[in-house]
N, C-alpha and C positions, 0 to 999 in steps of 0.2 A: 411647382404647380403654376407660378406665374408663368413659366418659360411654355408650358404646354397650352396655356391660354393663350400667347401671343400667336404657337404655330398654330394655332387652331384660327385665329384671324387672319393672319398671313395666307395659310391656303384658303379662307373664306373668301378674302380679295382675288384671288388668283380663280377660284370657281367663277365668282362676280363676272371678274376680268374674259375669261373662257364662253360662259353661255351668251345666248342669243337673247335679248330682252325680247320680251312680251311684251305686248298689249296690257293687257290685264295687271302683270308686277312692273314698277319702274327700277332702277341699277340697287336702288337704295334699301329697298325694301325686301331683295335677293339678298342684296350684301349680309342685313341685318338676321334673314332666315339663317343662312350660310352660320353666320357670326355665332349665333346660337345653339345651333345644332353642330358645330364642330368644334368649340369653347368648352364641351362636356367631357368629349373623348380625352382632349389635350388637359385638363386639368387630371383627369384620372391617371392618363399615361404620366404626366409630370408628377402626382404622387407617388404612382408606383419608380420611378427612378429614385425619387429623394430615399423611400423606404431602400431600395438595393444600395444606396450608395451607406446610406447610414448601416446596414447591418454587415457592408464589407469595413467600415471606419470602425465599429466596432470589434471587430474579429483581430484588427491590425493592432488597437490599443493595447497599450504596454502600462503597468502601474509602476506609481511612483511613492518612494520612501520619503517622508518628509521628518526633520528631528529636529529639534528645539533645540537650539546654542545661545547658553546663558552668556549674560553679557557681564564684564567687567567693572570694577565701579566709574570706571571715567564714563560708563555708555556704551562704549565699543563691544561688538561680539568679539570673544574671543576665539584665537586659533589651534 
C-alpha cells in the first residue's frame, strides 16, 4: 500500500511538473491537490496487489510435519 502511495506522489509531481501554473493556484498547492487525489487510487491499487500476491503465497504453501525427538540423558537429541 505504501508502494501505491509513493506512485500516486510520483505522478502527482510529474502532473505538477506538466501543467501550466495559474494565477489563482501556486506549483505547491497543485502539487498537494495532485498528492491527494492520486494517494487514494495508489493506496487501493497497492492493497489490491498485496491481496493477489498473498492468496497466490497461499495456494503455493506446502505443510510441514513437525515430531518431537526426546533427548538423551547427557542433553543431546538422539538419532
Amino acid at each position: 500500500m505504501v508502494a501505491g502511495a509513493l506512485v500516486g506522489v510520483i505522478v502527482a509531481g510529474a502532473l505538477t511538473l506538466m501543467s501550466n501554473g495559474t494565477e489563482q493556484f501556486d506549483a505547491g498547492s497543485v502539487f498537494g491537490f495532485f498528492a491527494v487525489l492520486l494517494m487514494l487510487p495508489g493506496i487501493g491499487l497497492g492493497a489490491v496487489a498485496a491481496l493477489v500476491i498473498d492468496r497466490r503465497s497461499v495456494r503455493r504453501a506446502g505443510t510441514a510435519v513437525v515430531e518431537s525427538v526426546p533427548e538423551d540423558e547427557s542433553g543431546h537429541a538422539g538419532a
